[in-house]
C-alpha positions in Angstrom: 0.0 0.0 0.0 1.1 3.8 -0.9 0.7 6.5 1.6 -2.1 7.9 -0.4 -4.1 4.9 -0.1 -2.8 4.2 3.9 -4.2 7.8 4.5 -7.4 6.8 3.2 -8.0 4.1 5.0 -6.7 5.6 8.3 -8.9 8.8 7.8 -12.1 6.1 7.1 -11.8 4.1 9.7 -11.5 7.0 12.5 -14.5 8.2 10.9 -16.4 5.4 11.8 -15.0 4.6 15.4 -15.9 8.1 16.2 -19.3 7.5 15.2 -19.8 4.1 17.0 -18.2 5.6 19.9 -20.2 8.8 20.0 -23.2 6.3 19.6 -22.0 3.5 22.5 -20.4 5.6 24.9 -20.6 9.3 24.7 -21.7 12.0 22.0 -18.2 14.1 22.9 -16.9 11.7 20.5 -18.5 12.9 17.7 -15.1 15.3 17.8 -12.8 12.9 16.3 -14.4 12.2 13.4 -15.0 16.1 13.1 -10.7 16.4 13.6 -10.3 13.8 11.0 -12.8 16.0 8.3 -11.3 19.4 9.1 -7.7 17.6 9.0 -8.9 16.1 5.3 -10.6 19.5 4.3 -7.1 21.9 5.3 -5.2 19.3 3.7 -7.3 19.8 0.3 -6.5 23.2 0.4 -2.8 23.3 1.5 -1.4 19.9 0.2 0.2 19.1 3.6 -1.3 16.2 5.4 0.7 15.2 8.9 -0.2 11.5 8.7 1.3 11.5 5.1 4.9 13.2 6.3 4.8 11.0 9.5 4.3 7.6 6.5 6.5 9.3 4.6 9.7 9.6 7.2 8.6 5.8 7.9 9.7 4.5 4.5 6.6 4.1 3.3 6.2 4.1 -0.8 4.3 6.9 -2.3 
């Protein structure tokens, strides 16, 4: 997997454990998956996403 592809799927997935935990345990964690959409949305606009330079350092293919 690329680090396009590996922010994806990291974005996705704590878009839906935010909801299920907003949903099971408390609605304060309807937060995270808010972080995770205005992280996605400033990164649309800028072209700098943190998860992709922390993949990138790692060694991880682009």
């Amino acid at each position: 997997m690329n680090v396009d592809r590996i922010v994806h799927l990291a974005a996705g997935l704590m878009v839906l454990v935010g909801v299920a935990l907003a949903h099971y345990v408390h609605a304060y964690w309807l937060a995270l998956p808010a972080f995770v959409g205005l992280n996605l949305a400033q990164s649309a606009f800028t072209g700098w996403c943190p998860l992709a330079t922390m993949l990138k350092k790692a060694g991880v293919r682009e």
